[in-house]
N, C-alpha and C positions, 0 to 999 in steps of 0.2 A: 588198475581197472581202466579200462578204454573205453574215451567217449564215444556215443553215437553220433554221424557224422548228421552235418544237417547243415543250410544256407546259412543258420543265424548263430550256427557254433562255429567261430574260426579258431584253428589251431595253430598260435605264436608259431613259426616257422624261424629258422629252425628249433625244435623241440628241446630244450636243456636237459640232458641226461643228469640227476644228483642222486649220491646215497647220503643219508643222513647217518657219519655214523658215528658223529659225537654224540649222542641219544640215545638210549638202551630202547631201541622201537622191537627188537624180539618180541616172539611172542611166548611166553613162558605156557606149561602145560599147565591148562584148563584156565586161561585169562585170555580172554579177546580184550585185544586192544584199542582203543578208540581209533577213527580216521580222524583228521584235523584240516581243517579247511580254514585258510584265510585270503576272505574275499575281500579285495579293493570295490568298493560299490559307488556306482550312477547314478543318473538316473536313467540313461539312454542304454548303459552298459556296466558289465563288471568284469576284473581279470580277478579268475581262480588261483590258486596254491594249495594244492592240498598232498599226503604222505598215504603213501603208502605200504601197510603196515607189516605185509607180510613179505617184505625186502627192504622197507625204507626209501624207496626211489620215488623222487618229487616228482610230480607233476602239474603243468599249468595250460591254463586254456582262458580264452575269452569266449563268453556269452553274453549277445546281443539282446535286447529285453523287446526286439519288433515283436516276438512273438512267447508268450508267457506258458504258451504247453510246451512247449521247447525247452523251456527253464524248469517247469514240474517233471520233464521226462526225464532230465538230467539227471534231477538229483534222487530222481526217486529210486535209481537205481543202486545205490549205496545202502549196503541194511548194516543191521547192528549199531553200536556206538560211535551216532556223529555227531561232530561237535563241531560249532560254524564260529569265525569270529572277523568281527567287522567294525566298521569305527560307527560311532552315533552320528544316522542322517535323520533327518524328517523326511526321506521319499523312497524308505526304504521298510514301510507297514505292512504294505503285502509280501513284500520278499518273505518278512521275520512271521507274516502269519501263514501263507503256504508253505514253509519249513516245519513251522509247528503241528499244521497237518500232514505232514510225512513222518510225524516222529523224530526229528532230528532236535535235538540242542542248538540255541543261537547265543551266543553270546557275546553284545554290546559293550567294546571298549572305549573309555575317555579319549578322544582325539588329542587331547592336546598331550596326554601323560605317554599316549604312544608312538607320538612325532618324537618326543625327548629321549625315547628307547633308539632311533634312528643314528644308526653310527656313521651315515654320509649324507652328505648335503645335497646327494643326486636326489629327486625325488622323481618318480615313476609308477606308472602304476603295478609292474612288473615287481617293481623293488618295496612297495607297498605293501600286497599281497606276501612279500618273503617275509617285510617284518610282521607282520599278523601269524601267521605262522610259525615265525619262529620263536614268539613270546610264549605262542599258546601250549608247542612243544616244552616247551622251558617252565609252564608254569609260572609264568609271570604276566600275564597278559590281566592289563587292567580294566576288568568287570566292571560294570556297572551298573544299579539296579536298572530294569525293566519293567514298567507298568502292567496290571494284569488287563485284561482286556477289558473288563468295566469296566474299569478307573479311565481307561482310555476314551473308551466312551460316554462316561460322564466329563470329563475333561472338555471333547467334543461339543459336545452339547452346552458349555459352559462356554465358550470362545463362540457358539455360532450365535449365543444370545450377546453376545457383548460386542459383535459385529453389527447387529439389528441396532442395538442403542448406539452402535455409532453413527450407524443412517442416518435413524431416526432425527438425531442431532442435528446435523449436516444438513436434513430437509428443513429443520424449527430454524437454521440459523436462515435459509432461505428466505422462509415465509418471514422472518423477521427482517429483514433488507428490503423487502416489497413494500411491508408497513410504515419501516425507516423512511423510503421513498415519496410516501404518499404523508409524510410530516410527523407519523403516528409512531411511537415507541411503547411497544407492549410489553417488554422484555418477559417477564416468567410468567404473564397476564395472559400469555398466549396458547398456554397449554390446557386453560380453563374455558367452560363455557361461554361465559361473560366476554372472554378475550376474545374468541372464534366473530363470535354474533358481532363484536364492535370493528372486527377485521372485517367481515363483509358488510357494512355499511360504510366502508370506507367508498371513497369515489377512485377506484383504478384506471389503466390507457385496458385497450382490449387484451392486448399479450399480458398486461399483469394479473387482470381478472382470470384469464384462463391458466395461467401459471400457479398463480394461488389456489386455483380450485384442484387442478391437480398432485400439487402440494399435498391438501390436504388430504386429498383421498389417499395417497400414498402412505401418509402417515399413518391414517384406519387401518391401511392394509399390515403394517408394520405392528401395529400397536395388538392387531390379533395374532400374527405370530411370536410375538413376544410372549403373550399372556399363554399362548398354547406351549410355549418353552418350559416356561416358569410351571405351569403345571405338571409337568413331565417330571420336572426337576423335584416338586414335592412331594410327586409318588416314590419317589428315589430314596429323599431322603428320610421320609416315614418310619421305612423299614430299616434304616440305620442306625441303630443305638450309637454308633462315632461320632455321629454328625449332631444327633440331638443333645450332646455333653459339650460337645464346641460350641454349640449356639445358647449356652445359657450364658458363655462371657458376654458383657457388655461389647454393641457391636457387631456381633457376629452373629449375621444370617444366613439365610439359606446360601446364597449365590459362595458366600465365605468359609461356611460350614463345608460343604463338597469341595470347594477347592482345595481345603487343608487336608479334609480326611483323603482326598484321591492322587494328591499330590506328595504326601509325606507318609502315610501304612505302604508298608510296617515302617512303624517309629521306633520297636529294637534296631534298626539298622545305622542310629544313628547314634555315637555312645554318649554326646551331652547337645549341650543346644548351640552351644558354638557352631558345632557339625552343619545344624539344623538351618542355623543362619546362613552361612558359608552356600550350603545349598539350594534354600532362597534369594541368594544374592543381595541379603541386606545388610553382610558385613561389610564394614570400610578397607577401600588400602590403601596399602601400607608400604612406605617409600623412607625405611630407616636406616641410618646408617652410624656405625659410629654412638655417640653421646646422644645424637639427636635422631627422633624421633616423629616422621611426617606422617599423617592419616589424611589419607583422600575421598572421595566421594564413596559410593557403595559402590562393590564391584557389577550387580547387577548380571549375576551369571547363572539364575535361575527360569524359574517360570515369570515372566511378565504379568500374565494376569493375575499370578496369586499376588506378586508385591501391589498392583493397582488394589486389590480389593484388599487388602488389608493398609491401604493408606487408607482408603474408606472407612473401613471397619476402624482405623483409630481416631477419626474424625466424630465418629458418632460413639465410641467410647470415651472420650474426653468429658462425655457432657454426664457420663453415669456413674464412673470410678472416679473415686476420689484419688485414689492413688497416681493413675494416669494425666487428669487433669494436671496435679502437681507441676509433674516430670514434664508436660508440656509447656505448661507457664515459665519455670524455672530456665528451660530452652531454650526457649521462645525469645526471651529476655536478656540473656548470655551470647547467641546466636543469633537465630533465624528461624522464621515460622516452618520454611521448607525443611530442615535438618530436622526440627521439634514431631515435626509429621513422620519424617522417618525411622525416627526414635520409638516414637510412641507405636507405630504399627511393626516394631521389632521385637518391646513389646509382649504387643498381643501376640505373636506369632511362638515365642516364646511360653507365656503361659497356655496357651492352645497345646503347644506339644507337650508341657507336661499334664495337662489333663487327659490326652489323647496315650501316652503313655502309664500313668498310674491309675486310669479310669477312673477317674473322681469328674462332678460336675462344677462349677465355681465358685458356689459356696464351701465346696470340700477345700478347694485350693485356696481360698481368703481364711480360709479356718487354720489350714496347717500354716500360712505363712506367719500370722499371729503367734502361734501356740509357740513359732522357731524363733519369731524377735522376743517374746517374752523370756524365751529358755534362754538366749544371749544375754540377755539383762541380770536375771535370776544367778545365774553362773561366772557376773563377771565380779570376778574378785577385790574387795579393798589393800590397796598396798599398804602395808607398816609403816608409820612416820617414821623409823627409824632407817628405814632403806629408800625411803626418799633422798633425792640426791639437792643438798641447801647450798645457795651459794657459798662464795669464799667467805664473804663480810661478817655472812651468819652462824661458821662454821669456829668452835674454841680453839 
């Protein structure tokens, strides 16, 4: 099928004639076949690949993103079964959701699992697009899950408040170097009334007095879109029966509650919690070889701000679980406070999925874990002094 011509569609010159016909692309009677598309993506531009089913002969094109009806006329002209595959960007949301209003299939492969399917070291965009393509024909092309579009946008709205608190911060440490300045150290005294009123009784130059004041207003302004976030956030999660079973663990609130639930459902997709870890990037690696056996920091190959708020969420669970505090001390004391902290909100991230998996709330989940250490005690067996193994001394 041939593209419509246009400024912002160039056509690779010259055009590579291919049939695919290691590939059973026939179409058998009464099966349409899918088209397959693998697109190398931009953010300025993308080179296409995609089959054509009713001869097998490849086709590729570059389209330029100046102009976005251009890119909806394109693909809209493709019916029946399509199926797109691309590697995971963050600037590529509207592509995957004007796709999704056309009807087409997208499907989001691992970069890193599809550079390793690459059998030459050339790298192009050209040669890109053939490997995406050619995985997707083959049935191997490595999927990976896709947020549904609320999650996305609760996700959003969870990163745009934890950008205001970092303002906000960055403004307090301000107003705090003014005070610094002027002899006064208010430090956490400054986010209270008391503090405010004894910061303007301070005696400032005129640039600090006007700088402080606009400090402060900024920070009003900050502190109402915060509060208007946070309410958004609780109408949210109201309605959520996932999020109100997450948040009875110690620890874990609102802000932590939505991160888990919109970041990890569906929790069948994960088959244990290793998975789960691995995913949040709070497993360690792993550098062994041989006999011996190296562990490293976390890998760190997840979402950022769910690992930040569940370092939080284990900070404030330490002071309510006994069991947690434990594992922290015990840490703590062996290592290091920073490893004990990462511990401890791996964790919680851990009991969260399985509560978010067997839908119980955390009293269910402290219930069954008792009920399981008692059934190991209960069941573990006395050995026979006679198949005890005695030293020699003591043996006739």
């Amino acid at each position: 099928m041939s593209a419509p011509k246009s400024d912002v569609m160039k056509q690779v010159t010259p055009p590579r004639r291919e049939l695919y016909t290691r590939y059973e692309l026939e179409n058998k009677e009464g099966v349409t076949m899918p088209t397959y598309f693998g697109v190398d993506f931009h953010a300025r531009q993308q080179f296409i690949k995609w089959s054509d089913t009713a001869d097998g002969e490849l086709h590729q094109l570059q389209l330029s993103h100046h102009s976005l009806d251009e890119v909806r006329m394109f693909y809209s002209q493709f019916h029946g079964e399509v199926i797109l595959g691309l590697e995971a960007s963050g600037y590529s949301s509207w592509f995957e959701s004007m796709l999704d209003e056309l009807g087409h299939q997208v499907w989001v492969g691992d970069a890193m699992q599809i550079r390793r399917c690459a059998r030459s070291r050339q790298k192009t965009d050209r040669k890109d697009a053939e490997l995406l393509l050619d995985l997707l024909m083959k049935g191997e092309f490595p999927r990976i899950h896709r947020l549904s579009q609320q999650s996305l946008e609760v996700l959003r709205q969870l990163r745009y408040r934890h950008r205001l608190v970092q303002i906000r911060t960055k403004v307090y440490n301000a107003v705090h170097s003014i005070a610094l300045a002027a002899g006064v150290s208010l430090r956490s005294k400054l986010r209270t009334k008391k503090g405010k009123e004894k910061l303007n009784q301070l005696s400032l130059s005129q640039a600090h007095s006007q700088q402080c004041e606009e400090w402060l207003t900024l920070i009003a302004e900050l502190n109402k879109r915060i509060e208007r976030v946070e309410k958004d956030l609780e109408l949210i999660a109201a309605s959520d029966e996932r999020v109100r079973l997450v948040r009875t663990h110690p620890g874990v609130g609102l802000l932590t509650g939505l991160a888990l639930v919109h970041t990890l459902c569906p929790v069948n997709r994960f088959s244990n919690s290793r998975k789960v870890t691995a995913y949040v990037g709070l497993e360690p690696r792993e550098y062994s070889s041989g006999d011996k056996q190296r562990l490293g920091g976390i890998s760190k190959a997840g979402s950022r701000l769910l690992r930040f708020l569940l370092v939080e969420a284990g900070n404030k669970a330490v002071t309510d679980d006994d069991g947690l505090r434990k594992l922290y001390h015990r840490l703590s004391h062996r290592r290091d406070r920073a490893r004990a902290k990462v511990a401890v909100a791996r964790h919680v991230l851990i009991h969260t999925y399985i509560m978010l998996r067997d839908e119980i709330d955390y009293a269910e989940f402290v219930r069954r874990g008792v009920a399981v250490r008692s059934a190991r005690t209960v069941d573990r067996r006395e050995v026979p002094v006679h198949l005890i193994e005695r030293p020699a001394s003591q043996q006739q």
